[in-house]
TIMI-2910 file (N, C-alpha, C, CB; in pm, 1 decimal, decimal comma, always signed):
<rs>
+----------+----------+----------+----------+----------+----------+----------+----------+----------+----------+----------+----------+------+
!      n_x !      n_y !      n_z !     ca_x !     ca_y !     ca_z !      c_x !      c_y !      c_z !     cb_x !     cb_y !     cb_z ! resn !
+----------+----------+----------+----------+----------+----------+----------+----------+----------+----------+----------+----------+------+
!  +2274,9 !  +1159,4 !  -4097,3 !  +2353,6 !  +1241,1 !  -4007,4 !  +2464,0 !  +1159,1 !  -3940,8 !  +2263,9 !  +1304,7 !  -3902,2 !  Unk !
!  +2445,0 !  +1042,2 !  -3850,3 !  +2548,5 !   +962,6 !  -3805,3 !  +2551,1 !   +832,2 !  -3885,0 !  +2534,7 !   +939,2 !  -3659,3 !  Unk !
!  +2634,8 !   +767,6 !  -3868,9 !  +2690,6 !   +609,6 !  -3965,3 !  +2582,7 !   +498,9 !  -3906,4 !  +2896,9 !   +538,2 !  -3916,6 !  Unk !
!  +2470,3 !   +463,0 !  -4013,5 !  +2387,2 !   +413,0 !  -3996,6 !  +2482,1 !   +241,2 !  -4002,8 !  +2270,0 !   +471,2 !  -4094,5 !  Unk !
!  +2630,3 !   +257,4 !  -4000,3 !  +2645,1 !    +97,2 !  -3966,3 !  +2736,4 !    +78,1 !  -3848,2 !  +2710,6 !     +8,6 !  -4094,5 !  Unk !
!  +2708,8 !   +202,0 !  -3761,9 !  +2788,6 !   +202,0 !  -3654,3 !  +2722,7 !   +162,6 !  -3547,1 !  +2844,8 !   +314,4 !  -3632,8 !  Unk !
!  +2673,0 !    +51,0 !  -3521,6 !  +2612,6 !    +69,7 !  -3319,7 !  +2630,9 !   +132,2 !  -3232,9 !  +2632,4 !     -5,6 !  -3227,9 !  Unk !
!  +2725,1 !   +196,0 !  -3249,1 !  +2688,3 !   +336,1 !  -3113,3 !  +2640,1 !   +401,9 !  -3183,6 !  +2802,8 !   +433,2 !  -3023,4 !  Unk !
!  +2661,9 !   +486,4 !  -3318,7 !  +2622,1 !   +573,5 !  -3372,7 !  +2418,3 !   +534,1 !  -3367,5 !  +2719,5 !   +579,0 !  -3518,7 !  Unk !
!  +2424,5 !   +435,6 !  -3411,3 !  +2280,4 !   +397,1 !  -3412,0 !  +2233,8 !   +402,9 !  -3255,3 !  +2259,0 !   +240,3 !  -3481,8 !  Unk !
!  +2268,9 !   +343,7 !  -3138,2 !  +2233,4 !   +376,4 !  -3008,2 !  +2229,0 !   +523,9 !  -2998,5 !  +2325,4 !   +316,4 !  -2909,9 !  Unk !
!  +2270,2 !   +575,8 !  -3014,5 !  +2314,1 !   +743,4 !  -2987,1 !  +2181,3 !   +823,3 !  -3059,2 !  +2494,2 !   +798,3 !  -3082,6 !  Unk !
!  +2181,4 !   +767,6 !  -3136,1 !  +2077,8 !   +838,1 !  -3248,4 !  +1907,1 !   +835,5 !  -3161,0 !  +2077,1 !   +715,1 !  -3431,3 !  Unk !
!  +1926,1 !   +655,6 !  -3091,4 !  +1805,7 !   +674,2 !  -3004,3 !  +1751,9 !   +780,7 !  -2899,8 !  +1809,1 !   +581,3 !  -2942,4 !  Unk !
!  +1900,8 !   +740,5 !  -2841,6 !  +1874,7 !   +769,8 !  -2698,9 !  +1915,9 !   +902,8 !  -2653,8 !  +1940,6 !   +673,3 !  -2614,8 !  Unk !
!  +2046,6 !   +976,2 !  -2746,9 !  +2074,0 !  +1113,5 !  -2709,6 !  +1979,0 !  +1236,2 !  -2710,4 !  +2168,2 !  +1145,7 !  -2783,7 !  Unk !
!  +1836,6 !  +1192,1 !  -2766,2 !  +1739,5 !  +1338,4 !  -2793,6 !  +1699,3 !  +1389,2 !  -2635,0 !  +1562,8 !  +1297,9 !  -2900,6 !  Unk !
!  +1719,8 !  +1454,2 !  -2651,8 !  +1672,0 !  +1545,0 !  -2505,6 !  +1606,9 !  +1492,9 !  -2428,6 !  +1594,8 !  +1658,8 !  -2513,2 !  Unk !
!  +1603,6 !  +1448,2 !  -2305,5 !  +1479,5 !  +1401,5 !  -2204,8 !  +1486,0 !  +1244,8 !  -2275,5 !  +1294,4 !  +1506,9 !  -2224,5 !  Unk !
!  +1484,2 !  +1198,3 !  -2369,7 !  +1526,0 !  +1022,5 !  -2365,5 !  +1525,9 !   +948,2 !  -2273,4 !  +1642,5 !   +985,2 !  -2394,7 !  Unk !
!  +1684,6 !   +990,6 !  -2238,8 !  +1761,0 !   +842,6 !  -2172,0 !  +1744,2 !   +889,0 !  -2011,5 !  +1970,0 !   +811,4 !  -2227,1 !  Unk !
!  +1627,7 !   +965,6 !  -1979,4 !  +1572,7 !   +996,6 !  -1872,3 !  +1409,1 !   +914,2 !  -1861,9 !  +1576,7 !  +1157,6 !  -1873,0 !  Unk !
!  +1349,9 !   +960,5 !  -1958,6 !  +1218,1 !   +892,7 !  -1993,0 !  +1237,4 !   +789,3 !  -1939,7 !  +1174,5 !   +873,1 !  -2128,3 !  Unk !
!  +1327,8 !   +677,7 !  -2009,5 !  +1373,2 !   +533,8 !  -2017,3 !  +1389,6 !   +514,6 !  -1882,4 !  +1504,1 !   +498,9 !  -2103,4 !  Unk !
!  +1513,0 !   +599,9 !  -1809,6 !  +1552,6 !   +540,1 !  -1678,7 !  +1419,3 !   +553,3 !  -1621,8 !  +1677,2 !   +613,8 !  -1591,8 !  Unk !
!  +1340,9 !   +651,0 !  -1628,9 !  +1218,0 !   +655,2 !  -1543,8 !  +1119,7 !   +510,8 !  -1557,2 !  +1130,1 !   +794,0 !  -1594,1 !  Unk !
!  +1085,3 !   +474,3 !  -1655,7 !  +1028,2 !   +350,0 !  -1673,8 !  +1081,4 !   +231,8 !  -1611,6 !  +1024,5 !   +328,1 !  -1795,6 !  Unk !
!  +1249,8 !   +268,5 !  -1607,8 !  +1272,9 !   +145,7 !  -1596,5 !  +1283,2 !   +134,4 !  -1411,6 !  +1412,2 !   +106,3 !  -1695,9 !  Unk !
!  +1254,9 !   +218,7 !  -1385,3 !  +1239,8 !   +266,3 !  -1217,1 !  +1098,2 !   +195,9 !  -1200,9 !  +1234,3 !   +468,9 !  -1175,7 !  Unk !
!   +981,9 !   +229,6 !  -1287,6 !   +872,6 !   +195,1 !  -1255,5 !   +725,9 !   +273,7 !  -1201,5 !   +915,4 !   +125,9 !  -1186,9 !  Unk !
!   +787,7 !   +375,2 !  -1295,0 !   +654,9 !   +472,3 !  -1351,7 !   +624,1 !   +473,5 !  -1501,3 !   +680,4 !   +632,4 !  -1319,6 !  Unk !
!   +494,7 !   +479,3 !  -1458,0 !   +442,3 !   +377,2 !  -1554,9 !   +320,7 !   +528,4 !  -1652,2 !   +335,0 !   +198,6 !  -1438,8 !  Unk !
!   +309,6 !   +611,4 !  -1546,6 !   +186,9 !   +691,5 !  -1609,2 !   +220,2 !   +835,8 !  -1689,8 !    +84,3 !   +728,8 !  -1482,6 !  Unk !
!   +124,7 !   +869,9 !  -1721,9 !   +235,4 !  +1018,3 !  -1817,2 !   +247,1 !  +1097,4 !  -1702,9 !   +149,1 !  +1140,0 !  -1974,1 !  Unk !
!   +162,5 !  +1125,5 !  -1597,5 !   +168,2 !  +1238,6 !  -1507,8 !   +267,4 !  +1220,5 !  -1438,7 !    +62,8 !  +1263,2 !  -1428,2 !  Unk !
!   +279,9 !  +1050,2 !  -1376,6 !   +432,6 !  +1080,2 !  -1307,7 !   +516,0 !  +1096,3 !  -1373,1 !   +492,2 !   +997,0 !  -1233,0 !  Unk !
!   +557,3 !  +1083,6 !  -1492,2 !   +679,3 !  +1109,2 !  -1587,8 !   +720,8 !  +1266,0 !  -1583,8 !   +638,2 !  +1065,0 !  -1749,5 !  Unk !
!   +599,3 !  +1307,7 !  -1587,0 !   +613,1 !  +1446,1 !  -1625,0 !   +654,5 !  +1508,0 !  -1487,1 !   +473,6 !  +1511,4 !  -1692,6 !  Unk !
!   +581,4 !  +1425,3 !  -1347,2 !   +616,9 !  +1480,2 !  -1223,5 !   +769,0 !  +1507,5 !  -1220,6 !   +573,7 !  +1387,7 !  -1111,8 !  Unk !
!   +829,7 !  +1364,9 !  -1290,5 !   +937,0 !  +1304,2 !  -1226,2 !  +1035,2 !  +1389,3 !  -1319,2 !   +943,8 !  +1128,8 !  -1227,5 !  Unk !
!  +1005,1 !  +1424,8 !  -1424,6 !  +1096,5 !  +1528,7 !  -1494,2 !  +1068,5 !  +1676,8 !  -1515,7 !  +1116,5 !  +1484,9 !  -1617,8 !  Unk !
!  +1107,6 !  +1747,2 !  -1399,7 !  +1061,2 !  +1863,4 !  -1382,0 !  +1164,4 !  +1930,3 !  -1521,2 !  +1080,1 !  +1920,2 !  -1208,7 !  Unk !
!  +1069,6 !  +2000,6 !  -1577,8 !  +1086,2 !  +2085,8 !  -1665,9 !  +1019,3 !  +2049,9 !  -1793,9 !  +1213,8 !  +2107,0 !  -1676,5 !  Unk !
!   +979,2 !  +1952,4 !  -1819,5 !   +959,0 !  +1864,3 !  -1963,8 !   +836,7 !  +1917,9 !  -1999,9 !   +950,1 !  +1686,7 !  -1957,2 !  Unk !
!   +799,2 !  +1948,1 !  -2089,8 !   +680,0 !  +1986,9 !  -2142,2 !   +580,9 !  +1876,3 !  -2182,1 !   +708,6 !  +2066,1 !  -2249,6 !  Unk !
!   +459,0 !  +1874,9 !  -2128,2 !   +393,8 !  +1783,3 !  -2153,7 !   +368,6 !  +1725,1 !  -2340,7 !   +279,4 !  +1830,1 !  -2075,8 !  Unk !
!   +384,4 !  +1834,0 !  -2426,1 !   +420,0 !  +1819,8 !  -2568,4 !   +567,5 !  +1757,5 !  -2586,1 !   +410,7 !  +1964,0 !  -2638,9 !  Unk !
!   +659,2 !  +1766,0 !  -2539,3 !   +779,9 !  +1734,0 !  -2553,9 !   +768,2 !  +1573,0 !  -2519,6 !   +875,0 !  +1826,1 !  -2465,4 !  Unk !
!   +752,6 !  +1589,6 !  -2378,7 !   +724,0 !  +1451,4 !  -2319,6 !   +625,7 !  +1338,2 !  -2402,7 !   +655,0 !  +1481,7 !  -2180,8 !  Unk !
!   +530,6 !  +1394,9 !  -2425,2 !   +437,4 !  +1302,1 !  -2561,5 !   +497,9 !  +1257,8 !  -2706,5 !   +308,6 !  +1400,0 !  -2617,3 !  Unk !
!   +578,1 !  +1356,8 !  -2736,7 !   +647,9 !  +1309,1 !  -2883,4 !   +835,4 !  +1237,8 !  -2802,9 !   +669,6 !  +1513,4 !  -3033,4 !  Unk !
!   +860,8 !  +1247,2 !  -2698,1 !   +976,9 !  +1170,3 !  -2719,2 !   +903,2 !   +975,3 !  -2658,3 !  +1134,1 !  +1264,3 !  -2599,2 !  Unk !
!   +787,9 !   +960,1 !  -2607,9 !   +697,6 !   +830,2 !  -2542,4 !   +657,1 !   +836,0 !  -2676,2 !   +569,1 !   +839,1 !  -2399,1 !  Unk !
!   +613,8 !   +848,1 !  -2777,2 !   +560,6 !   +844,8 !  -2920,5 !   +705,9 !   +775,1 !  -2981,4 !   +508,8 !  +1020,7 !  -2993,2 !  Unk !
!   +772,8 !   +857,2 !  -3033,4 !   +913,6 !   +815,4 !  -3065,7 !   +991,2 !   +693,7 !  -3010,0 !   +988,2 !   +917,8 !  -3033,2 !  Unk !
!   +980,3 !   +660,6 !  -2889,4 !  +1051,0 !   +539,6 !  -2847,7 !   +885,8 !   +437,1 !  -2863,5 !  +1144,4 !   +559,9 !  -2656,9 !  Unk !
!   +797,5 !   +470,9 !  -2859,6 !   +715,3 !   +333,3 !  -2905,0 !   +760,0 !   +362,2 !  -3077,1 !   +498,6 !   +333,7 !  -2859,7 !  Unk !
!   +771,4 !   +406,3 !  -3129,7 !   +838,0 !   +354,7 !  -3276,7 !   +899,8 !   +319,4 !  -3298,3 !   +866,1 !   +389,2 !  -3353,4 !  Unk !
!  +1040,8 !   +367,3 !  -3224,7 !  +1145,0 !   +247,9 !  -3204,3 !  +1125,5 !   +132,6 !  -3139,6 !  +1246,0 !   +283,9 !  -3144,2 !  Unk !
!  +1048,8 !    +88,0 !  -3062,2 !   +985,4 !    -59,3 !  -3006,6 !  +1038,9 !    -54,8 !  -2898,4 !  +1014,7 !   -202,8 !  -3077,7 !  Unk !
!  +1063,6 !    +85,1 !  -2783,8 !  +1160,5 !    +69,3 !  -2686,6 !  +1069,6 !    +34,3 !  -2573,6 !  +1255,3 !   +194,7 !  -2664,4 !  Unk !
!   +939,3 !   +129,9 !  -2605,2 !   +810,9 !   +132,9 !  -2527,1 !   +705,7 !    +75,7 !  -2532,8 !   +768,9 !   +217,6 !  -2524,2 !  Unk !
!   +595,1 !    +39,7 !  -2485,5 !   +438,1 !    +19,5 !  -2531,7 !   +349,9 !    +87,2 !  -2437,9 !   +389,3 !   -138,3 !  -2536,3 !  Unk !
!   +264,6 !   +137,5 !  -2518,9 !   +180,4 !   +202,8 !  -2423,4 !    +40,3 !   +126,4 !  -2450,4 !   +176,1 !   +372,2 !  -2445,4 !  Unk !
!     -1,3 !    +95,6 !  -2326,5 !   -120,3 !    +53,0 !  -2268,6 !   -237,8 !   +121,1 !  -2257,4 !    -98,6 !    +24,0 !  -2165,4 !  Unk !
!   -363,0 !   +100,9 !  -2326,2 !   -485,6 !   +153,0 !  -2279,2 !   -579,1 !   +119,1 !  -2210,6 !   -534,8 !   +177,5 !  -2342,1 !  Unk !
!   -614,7 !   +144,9 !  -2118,9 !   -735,1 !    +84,0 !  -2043,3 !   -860,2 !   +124,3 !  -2085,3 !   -732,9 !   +112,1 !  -1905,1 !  Unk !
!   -937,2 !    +28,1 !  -2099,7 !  -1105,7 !   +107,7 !  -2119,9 !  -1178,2 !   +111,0 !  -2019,1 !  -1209,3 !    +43,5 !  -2216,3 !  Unk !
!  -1123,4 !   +236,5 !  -1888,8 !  -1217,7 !   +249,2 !  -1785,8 !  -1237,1 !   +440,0 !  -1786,9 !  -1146,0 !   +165,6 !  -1623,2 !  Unk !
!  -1338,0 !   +450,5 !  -1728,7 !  -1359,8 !   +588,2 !  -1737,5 !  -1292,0 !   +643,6 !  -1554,7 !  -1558,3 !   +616,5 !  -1779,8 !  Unk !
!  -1205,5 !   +778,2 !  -1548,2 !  -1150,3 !   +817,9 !  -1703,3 !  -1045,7 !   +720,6 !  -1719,2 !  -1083,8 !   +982,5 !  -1727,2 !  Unk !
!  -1004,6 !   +764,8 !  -1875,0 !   -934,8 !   +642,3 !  -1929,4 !   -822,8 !   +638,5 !  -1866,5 !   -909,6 !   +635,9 !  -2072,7 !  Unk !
!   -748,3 !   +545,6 !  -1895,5 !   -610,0 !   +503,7 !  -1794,3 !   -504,5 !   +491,2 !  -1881,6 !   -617,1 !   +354,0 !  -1705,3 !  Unk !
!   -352,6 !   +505,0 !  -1914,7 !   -295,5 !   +520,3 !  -2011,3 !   -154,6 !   +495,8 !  -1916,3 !   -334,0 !   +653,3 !  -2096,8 !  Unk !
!    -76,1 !   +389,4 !  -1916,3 !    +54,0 !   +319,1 !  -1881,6 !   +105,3 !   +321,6 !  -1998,6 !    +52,9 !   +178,8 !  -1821,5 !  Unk !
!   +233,5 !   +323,7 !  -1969,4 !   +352,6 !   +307,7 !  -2048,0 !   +476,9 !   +188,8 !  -1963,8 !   +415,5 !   +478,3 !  -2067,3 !  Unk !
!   +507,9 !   +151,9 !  -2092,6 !   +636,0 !    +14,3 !  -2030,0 !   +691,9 !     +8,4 !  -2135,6 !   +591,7 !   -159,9 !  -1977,8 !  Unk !
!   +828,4 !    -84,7 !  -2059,5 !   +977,9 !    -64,0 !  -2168,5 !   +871,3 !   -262,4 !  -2215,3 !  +1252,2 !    -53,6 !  -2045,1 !  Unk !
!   +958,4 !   -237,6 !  -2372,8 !   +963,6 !   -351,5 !  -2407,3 !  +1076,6 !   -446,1 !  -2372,4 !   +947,7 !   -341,4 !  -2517,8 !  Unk !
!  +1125,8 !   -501,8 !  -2402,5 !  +1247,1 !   -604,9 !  -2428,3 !  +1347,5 !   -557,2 !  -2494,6 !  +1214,6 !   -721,1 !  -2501,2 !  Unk !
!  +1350,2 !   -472,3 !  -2572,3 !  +1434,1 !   -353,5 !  -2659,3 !  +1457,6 !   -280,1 !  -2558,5 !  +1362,0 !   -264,4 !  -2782,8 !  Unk !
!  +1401,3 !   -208,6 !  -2464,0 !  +1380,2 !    -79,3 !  -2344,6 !  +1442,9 !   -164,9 !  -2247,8 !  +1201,7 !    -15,1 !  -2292,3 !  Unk !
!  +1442,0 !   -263,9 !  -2174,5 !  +1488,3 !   -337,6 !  -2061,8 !  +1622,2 !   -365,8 !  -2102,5 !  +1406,2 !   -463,2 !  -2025,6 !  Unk !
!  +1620,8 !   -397,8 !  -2211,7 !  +1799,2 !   -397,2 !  -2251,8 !  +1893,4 !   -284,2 !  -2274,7 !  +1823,2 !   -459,9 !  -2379,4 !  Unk !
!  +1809,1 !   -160,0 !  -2240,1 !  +1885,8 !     -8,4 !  -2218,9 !  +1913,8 !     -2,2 !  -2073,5 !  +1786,4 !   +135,9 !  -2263,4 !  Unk !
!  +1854,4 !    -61,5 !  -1993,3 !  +1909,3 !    -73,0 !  -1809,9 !  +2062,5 !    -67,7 !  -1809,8 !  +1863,5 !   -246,0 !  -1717,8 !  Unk !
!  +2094,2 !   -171,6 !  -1841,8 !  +2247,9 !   -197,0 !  -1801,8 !  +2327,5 !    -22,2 !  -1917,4 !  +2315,9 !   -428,1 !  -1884,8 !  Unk !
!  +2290,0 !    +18,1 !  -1998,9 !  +2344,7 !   +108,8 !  -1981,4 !  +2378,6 !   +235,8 !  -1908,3 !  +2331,8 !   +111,6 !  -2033,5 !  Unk !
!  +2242,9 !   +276,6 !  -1841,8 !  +2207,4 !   +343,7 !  -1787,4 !  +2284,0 !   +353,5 !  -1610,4 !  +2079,9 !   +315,6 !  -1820,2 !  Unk !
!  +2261,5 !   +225,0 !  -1602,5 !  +2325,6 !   +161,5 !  -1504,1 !  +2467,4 !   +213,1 !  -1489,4 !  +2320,4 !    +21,8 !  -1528,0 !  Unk !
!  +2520,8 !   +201,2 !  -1606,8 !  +2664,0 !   +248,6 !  -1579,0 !  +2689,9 !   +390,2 !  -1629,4 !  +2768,2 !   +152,6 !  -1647,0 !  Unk !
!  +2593,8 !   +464,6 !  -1719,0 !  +2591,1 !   +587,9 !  -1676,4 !  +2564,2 !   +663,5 !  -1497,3 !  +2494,3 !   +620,8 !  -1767,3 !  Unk !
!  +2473,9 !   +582,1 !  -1420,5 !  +2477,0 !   +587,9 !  -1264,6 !  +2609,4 !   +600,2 !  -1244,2 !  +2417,7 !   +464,6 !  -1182,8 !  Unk !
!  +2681,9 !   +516,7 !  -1245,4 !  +2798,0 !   +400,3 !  -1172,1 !  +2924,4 !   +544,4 !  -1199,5 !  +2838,5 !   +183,9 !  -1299,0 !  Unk !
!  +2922,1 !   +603,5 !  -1382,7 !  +3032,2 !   +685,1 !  -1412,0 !  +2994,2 !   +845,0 !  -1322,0 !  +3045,3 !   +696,3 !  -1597,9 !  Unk !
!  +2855,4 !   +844,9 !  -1322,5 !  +2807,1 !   +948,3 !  -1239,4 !  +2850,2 !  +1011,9 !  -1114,5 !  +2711,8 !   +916,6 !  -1215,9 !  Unk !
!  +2851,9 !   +872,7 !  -1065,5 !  +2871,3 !   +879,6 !   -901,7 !  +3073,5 !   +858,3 !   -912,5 !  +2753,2 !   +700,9 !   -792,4 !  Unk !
!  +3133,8 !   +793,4 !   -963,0 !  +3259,1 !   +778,8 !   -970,5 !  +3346,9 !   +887,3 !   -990,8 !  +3276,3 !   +700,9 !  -1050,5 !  Unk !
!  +3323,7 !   +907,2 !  -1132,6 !  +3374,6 !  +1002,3 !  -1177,4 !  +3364,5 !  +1188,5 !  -1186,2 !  +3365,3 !   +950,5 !  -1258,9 !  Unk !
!  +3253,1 !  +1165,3 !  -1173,3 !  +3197,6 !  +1359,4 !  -1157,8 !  +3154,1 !  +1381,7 !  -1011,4 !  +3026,1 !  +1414,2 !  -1270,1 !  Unk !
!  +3114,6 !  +1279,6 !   -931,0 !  +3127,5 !  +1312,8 !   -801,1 !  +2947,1 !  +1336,8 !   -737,1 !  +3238,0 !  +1460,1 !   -798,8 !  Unk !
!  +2900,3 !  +1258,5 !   -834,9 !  +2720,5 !  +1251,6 !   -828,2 !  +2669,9 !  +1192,5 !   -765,9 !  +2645,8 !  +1216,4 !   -918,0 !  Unk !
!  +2613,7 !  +1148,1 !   -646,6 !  +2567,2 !  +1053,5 !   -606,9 !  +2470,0 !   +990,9 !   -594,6 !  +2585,7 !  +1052,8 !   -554,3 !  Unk !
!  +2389,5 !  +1040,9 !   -622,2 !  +2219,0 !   +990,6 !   -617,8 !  +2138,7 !  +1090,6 !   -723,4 !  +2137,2 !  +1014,9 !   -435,2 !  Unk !
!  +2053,1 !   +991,4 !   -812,9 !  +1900,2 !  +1114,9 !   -869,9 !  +1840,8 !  +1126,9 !   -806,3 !  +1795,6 !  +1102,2 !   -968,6 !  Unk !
!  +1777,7 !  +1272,8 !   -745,8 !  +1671,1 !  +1311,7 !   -658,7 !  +1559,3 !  +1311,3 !   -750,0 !  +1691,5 !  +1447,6 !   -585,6 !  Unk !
!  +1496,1 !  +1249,6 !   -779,2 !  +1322,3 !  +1263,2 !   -818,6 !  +1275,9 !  +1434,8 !   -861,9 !  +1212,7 !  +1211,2 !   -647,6 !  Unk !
!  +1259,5 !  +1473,5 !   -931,1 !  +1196,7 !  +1625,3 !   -960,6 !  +1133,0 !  +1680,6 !   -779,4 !  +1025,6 !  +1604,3 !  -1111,5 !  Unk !
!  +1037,9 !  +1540,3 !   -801,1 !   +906,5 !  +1608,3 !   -653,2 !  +1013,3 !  +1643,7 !   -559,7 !   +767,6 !  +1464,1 !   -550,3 !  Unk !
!  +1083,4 !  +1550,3 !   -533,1 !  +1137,8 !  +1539,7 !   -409,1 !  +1218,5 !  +1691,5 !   -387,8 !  +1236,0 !  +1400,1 !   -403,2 !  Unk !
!  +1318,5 !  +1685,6 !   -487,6 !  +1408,5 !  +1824,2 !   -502,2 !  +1316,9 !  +1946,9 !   -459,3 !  +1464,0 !  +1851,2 !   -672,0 !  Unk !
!  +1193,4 !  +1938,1 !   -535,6 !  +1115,4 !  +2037,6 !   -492,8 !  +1060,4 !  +2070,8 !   -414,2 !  +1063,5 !  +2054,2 !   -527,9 !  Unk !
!  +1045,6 !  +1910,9 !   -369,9 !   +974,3 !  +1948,2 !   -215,8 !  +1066,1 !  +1996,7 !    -57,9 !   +893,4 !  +1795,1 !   -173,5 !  Unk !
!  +1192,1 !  +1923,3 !   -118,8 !  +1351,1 !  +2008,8 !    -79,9 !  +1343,4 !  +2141,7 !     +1,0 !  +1435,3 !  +2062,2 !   -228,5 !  Unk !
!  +1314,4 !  +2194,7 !   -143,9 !  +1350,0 !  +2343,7 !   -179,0 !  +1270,8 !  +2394,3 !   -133,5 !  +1363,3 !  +2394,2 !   -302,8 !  Unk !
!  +1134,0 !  +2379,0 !   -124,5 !  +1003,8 !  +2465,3 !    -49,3 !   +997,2 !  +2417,2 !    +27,1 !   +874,0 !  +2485,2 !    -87,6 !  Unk !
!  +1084,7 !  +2308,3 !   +127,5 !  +1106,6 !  +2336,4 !   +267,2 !  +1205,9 !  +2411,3 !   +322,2 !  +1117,5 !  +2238,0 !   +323,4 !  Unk !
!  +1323,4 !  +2378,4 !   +231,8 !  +1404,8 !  +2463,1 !   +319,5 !  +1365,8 !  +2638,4 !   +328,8 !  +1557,2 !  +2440,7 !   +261,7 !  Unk !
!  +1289,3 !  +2665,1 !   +213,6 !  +1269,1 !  +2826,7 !   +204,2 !  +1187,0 !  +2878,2 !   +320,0 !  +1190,1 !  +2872,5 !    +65,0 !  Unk !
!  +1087,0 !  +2765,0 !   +365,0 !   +978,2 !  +2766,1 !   +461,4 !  +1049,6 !  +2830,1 !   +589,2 !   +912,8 !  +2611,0 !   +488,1 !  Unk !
+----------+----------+----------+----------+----------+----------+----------+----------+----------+----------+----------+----------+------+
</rs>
């Protein structure tokens, strides 16, 4: 589909699938578990959310961690491949706030918890 000898084209190919280059920023924030992921991206389907954390551990962006304690425990972290997507992201922030007039990500919870106060 895109020019497998293009580096953006190949970056793009990673990171443009839906909910991605959100996943990522979330990790790289420092949530680590599926539930906050899923907190933290309101709308994501917990199926959705499982095959795009599946998909970036194939690309080597992620690793996911198992614990053997009951119940079981299940972390996720960027690799060295994933930590070197920061600085992009970073300046997706930077064009965010500059250029379109964005200034901050509100957290899913937070927005929500926003919103069912102000309705209160």
């Amino acid at each position: 589909m895109s020019d497998p000898t293009c580096p953006v084209c190949a970056t793009a190919d990673i990171i443009c699938g839906k909910w991605t280059i959100l996943v990522i920023r979330d990790l790289a924030e420092g949530r680590s578990r599926f539930c906050e992921l899923e907190r933290s991206l309101a709308g994501i389907s917990p199926r959705t959310l499982s095959l795009r954390l599946r998909g970036l551990e194939e690309q080597g962006i992620v690793e996911r961690h198992t614990y053997p304690e009951v119940p079981p425990r299940v972390e996720y972290s960027l690799t060295a491949k994933g930590r070197a997507l920061a600085p992009l992201i970073e300046d997706m922030r930077r064009y965010g706030s500059e250029w379109l007039g964005v200034r901050e990500c509100v957290p899913a919870e937070a927005a929500t918890a926003g919103a069912v106060g102000a309705a209160a």
